[in-house]
Backbone bond lengths (Angstrom), bond angles and torsions (degrees), N, CA, C in turn:
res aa  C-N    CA-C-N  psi(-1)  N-CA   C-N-CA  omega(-1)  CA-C   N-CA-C  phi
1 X - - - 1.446 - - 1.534 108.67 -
2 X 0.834 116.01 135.08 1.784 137.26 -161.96 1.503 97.74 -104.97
3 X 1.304 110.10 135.85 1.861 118.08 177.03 1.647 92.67 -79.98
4 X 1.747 105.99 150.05 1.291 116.94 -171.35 1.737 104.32 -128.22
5 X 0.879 108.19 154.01 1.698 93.13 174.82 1.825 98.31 -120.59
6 X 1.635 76.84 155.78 1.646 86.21 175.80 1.827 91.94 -152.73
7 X 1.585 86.62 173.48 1.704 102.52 -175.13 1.116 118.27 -98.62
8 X 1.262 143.98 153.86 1.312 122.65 -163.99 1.727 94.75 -170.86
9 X 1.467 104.47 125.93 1.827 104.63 178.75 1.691 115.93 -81.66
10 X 1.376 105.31 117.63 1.599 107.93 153.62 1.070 118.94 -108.55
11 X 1.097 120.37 128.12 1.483 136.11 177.10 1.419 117.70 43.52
12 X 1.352 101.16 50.87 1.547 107.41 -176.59 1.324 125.49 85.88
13 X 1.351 115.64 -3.74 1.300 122.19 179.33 1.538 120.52 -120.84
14 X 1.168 132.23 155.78 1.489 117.83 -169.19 1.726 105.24 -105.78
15 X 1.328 120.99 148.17 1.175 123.02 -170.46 1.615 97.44 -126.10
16 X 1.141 123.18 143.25 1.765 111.36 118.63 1.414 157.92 -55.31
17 X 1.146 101.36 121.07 1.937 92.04 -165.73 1.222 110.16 -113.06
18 X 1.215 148.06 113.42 1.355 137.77 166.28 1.657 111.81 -81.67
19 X 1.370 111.29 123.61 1.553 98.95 159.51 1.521 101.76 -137.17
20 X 1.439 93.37 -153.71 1.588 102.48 -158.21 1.904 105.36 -139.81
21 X 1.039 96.16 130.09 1.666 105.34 -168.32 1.781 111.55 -63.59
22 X 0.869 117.63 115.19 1.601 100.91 -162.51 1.992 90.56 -140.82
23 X 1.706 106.21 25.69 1.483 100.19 162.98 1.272 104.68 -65.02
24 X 1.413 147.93 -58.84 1.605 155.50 174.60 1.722 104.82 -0.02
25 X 1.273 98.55 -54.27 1.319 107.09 -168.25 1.485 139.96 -78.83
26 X 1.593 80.92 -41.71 1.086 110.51 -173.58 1.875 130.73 -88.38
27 X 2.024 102.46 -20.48 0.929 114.02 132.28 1.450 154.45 42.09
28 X 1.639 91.48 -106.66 1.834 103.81 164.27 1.674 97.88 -70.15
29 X 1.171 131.91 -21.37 1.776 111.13 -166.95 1.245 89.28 -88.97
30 X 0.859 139.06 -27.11 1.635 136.34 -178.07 1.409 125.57 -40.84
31 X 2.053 80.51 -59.90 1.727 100.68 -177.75 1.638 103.12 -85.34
32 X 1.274 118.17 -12.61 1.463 118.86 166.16 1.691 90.49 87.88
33 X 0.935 107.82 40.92 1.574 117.15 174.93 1.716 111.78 -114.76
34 X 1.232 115.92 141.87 1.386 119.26 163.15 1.191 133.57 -116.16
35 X 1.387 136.40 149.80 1.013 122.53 -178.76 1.590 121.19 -93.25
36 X 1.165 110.74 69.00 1.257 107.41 -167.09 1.464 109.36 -122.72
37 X 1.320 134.29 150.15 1.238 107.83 -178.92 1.464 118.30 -76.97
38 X 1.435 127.00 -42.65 1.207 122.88 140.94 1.622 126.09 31.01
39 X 1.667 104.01 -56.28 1.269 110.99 -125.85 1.890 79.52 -112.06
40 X 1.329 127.48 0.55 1.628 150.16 -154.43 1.550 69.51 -75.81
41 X 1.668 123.51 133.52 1.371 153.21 136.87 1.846 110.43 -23.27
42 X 1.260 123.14 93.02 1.705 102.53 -177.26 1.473 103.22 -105.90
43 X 1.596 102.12 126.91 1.158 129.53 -178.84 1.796 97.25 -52.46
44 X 1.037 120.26 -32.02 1.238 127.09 -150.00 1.684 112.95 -122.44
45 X 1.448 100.39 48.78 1.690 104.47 179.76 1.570 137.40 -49.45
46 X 1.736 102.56 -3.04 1.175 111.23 156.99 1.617 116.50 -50.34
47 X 0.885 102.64 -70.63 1.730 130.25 -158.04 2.061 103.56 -80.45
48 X 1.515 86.58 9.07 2.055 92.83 -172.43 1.763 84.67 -77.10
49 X 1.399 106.38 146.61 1.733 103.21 157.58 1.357 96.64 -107.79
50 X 1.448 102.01 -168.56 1.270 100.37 -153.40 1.686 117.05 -88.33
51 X 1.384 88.13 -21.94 1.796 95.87 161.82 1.296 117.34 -50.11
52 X 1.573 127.08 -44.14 1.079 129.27 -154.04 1.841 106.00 -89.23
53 X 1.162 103.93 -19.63 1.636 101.21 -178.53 1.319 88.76 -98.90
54 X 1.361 135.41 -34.87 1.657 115.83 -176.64 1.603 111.33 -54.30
55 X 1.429 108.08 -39.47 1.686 118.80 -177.93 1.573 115.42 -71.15
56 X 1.237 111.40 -43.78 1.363 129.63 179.84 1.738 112.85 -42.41
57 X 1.100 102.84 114.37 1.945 125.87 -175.20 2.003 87.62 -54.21
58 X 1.380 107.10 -53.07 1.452 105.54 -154.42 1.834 112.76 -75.34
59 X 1.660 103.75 -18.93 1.384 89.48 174.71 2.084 107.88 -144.49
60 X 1.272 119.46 -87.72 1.669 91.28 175.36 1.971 120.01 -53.02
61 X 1.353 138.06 -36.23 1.146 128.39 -178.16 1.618 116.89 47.68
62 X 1.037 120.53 52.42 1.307 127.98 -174.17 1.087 128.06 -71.76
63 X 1.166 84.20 -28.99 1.789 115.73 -179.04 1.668 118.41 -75.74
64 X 1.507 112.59 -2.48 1.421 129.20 -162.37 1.812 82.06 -80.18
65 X 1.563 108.38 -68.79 1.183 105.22 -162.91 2.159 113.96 -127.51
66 X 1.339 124.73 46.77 0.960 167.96 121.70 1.281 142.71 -81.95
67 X 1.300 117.02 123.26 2.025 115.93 168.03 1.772 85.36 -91.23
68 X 1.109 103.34 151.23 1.101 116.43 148.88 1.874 126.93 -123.24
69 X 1.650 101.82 68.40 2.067 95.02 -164.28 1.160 113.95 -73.09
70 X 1.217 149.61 16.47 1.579 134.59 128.74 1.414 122.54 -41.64
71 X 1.244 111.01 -46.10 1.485 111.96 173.16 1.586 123.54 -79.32
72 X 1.150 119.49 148.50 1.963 102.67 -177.03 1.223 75.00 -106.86
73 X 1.787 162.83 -23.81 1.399 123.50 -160.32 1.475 94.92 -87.54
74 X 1.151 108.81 -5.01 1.844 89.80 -175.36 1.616 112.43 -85.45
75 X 1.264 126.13 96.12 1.450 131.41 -160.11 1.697 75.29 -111.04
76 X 1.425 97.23 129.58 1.488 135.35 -172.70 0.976 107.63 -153.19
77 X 1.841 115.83 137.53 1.525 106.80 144.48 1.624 108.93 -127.35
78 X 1.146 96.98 50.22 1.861 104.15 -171.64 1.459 111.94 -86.88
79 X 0.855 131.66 161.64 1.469 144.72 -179.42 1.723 134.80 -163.92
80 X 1.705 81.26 15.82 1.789 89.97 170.05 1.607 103.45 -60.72
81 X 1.017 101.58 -80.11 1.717 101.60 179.89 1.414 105.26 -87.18
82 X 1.790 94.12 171.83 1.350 103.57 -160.39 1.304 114.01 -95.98
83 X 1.922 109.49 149.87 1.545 94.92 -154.54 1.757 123.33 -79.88
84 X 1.142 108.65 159.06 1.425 116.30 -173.52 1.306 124.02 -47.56
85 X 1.108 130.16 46.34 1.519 136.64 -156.71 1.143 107.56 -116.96
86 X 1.612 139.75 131.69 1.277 125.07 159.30 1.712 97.24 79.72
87 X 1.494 126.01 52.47 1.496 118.51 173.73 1.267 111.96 -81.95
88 X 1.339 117.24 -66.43 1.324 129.89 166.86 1.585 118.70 -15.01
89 X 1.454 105.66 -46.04 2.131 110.11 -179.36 1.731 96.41 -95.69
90 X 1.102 126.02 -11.00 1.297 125.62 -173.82 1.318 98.51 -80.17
91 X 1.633 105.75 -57.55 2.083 107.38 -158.17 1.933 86.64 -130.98
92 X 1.479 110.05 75.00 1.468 122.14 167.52 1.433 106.16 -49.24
93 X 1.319 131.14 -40.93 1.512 136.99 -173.93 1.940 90.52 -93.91
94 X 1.315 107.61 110.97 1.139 123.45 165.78 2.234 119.44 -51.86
95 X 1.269 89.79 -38.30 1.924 92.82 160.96 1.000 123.09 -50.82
96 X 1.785 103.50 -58.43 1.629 118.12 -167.23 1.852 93.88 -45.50
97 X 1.322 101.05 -65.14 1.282 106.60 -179.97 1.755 122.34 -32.25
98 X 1.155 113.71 -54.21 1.535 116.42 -170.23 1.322 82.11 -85.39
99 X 1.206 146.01 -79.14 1.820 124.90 -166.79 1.944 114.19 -23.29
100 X 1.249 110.08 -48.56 1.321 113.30 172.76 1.424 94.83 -44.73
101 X 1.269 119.08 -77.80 1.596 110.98 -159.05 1.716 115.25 -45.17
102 X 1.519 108.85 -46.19 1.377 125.92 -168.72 1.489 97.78 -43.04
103 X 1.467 103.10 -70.20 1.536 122.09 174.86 1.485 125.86 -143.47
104 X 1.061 105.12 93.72 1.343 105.04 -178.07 1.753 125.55 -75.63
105 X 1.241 111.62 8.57 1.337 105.22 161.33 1.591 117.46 -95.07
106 X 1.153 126.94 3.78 0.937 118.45 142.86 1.895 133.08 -51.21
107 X 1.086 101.37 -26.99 1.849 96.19 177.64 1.534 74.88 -109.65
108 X 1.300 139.31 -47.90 1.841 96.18 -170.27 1.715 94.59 -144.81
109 X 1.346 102.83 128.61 1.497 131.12 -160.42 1.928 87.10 -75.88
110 X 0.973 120.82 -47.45 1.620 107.11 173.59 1.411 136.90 -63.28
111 X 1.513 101.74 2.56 1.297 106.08 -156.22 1.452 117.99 -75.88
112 X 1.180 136.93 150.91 1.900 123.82 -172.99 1.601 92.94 -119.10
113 X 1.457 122.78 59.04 1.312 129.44 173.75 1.986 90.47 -107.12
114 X 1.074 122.80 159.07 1.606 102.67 -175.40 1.598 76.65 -108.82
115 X 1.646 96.72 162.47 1.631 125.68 -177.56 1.990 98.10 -73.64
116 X 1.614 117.14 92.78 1.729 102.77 170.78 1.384 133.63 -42.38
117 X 1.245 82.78 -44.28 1.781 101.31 -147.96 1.768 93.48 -101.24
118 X 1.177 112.00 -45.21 1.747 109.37 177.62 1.567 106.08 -52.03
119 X 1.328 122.46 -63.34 1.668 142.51 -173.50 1.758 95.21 -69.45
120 X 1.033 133.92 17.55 1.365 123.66 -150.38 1.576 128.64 -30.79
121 X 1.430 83.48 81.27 1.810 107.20 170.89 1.974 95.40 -77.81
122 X 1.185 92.37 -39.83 1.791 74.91 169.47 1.713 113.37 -135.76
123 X 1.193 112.63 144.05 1.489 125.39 156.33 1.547 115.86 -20.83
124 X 1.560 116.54 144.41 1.521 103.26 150.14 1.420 135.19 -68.60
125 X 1.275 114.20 -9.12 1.385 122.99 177.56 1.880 104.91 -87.99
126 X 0.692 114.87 -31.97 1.706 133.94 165.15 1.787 114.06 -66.22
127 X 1.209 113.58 -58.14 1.312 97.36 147.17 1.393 150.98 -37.32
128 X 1.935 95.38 -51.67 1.251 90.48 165.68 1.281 131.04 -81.03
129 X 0.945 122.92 -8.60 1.740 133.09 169.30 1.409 107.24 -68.60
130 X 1.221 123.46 -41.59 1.329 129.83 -178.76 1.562 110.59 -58.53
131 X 1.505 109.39 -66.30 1.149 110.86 154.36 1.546 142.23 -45.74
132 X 1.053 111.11 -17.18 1.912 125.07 168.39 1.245 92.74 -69.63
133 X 1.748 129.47 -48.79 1.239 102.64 -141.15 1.867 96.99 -96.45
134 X 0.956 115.52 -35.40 1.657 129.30 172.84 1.855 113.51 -60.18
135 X 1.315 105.92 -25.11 1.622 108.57 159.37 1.764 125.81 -67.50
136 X 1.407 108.42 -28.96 1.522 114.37 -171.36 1.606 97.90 -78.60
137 X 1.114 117.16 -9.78 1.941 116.74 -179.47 1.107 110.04 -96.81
């Protein structure tokens, strides 16, 4: 991709701007998609661990608005919520923790995390897998 120039007014005056097209890349974070395999739709949510539904576009998507850097497959550059680091000293009571997921507006009514387990985008057994795997970080 080749830098393009265009014109562009500041403060009343016209400038040149050169930049550089960097939708290509940027893309999958957009759609909150990853390229990970991980992240492959399983027909078969029995047998999902918990990595794979946390990554998964179609049901936890964690990865939309979470890093998770304990893990190297979780390639993120999200930063709506805060990243998965340090769970264990964060949510010492393993519930507190999965209630967050269930519904997290319960501890904060503003929050733009969506409700899992209330809306049931995921199972309780999916939760807890989710939660197994986001507790070991």
């Amino acid at each position: 991709m080749g830098a393009r120039a265009c014109r562009a007014r500041s403060r009343g005056m016209l400038v040149d701007v050169r930049t550089r097209s960097s939708w290509p890349r940027l893309l999958p974070v957009v759609l909150g998609l990853t390229l990970n395999p991980a992240s492959v739709h399983s027909a078969d949510a029995g047998k999902a661990t918990g990595q794979q539904l946390a990554h998964d576009v179609y049901k936890g998507n964690c990865l939309a608005c979470h890093q998770i850097p304990g893990d190297p497959s979780a390639v993120s550059l999200a930063n709506i919520g805060p990243p998965l680091v340090h769970v264990r000293a964060r949510f010492p009571d393993r519930a507190v923790l999965r209630s967050q997921v269930w519904d997290s507006r319960a501890r904060n009514p503003q929050t733009v995390m969506p409700p899992f387990g209330k809306h049931r985008v995921l199972t309780e057994d999916e939760i807890d897998l989710i939660v197994d795997y986001i507790y070991q970080y």
